[in-house]
N, C-alpha and C positions, 0 to 999 in steps of 0.2 A: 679827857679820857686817855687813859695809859696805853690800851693798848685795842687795837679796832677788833671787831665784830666777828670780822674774818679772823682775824688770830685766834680770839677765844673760840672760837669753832672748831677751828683746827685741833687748840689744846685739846678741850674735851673730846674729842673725834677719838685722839691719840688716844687721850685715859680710857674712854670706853673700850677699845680693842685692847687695849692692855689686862681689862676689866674682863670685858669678856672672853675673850679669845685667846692671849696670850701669845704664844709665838705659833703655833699650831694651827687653829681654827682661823678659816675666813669665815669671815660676816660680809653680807649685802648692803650697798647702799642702803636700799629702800628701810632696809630693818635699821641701821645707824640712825638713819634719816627721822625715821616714826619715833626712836626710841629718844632722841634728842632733839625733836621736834625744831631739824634745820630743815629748811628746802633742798629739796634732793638735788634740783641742779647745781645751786648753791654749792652745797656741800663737795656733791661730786669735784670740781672745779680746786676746789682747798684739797680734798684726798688726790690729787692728780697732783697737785702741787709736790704734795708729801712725798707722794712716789716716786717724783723727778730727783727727788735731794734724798730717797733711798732712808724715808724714814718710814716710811708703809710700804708693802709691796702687795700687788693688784694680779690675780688671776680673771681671764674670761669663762664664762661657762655657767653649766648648771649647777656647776659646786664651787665657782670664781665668788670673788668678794676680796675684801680687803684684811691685811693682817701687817703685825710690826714686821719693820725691813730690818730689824736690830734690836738685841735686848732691852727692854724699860729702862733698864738701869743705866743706859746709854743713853739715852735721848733724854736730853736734860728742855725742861722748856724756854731757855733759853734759844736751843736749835729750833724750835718751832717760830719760834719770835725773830730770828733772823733771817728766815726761809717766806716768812710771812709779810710782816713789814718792815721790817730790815735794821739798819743800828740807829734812825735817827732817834728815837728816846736817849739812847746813850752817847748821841754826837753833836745833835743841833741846840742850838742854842733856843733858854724856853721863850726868850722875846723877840728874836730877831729869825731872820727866816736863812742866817747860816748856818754855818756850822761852827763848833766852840774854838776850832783850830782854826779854822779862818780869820775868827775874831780873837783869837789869841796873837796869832802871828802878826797882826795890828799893834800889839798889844794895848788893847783897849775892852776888856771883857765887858759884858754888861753887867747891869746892877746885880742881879741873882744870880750870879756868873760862882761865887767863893759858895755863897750859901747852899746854891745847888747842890755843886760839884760831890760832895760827899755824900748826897742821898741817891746821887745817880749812881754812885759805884756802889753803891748800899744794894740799889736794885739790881743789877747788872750782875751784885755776886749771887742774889737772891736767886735769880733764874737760873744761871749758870751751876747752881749747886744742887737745886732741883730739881730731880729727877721722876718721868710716869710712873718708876717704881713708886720711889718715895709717896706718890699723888696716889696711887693702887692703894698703897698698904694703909694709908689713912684712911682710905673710904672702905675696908675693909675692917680698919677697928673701931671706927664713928660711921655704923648703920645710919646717922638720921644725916649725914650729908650728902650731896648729889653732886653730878657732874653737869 
């Protein structure tokens, strides 16, 4: 698995409020939650994360909910994926439990060590370039996809 549960949660989270709301409107847990059928405390937990790193901001209240801490076109998912679970996809080695600069500075890479390396930075530029826009404006011009 590339990337955990919670990060994909997180993504979609974003896309949705990007989706619905925009920079303007908050949305309620409880509605994110219903409408992406995550566990609300669950979720809650990953939007608190977001908000800590200033990529969602949270009001309290009768009109509190959640909304982007920063344009879509900022938030590449990449920054979700770093705030979430962090850089080991693009640092640890896939058979050994270092890390690639650990076992470089050995110099002893492992067997999938060369073959990897290229599909890592492959992915790495993939998120990095990706943006909630980007991920909006798709599901806005392909109706039958979802978040």
């Amino acid at each position: 698995m590339m990337l955990s549960n919670t990060c994909k949660y997180g993504i979609r989270a974003v896309i949705y409020l990007a989706w619905r709301a925009g920079e303007d409107k908050r949305i309620g847990i409880k509605t994110i939650s219903n409408d992406l059928g995550i566990p609300t405390p669950f979720l809650g937990k990953i939007m608190q994360t977001l908000v800590r790193h200033k990529i969602l901001k949270s009001s309290k209240g009768p009109h509190g909910g959640f909304s982007l801490g920063k344009p879509a076109g900022e938030i590449s998912m990449l920054d979700i994926i770093l705030i979430i679970d962090g850089s080991d996809l693009f640092d640890m080695c896939l058979v050994d439990v270092k890390s690639c600069a650990e076992i470089q500075k050995k110099n002893s890479p492992c067997t999938l060590h060369e073959a990897f390396e290229p599909v890592r930075k492959e992915i790495y530029r993939l998120f990095r370039d990706i943006t909630i826009e980007n991920l909006v404006n798709d599901l806005e011009k392909h109706r039958h996809l979802k978040i």
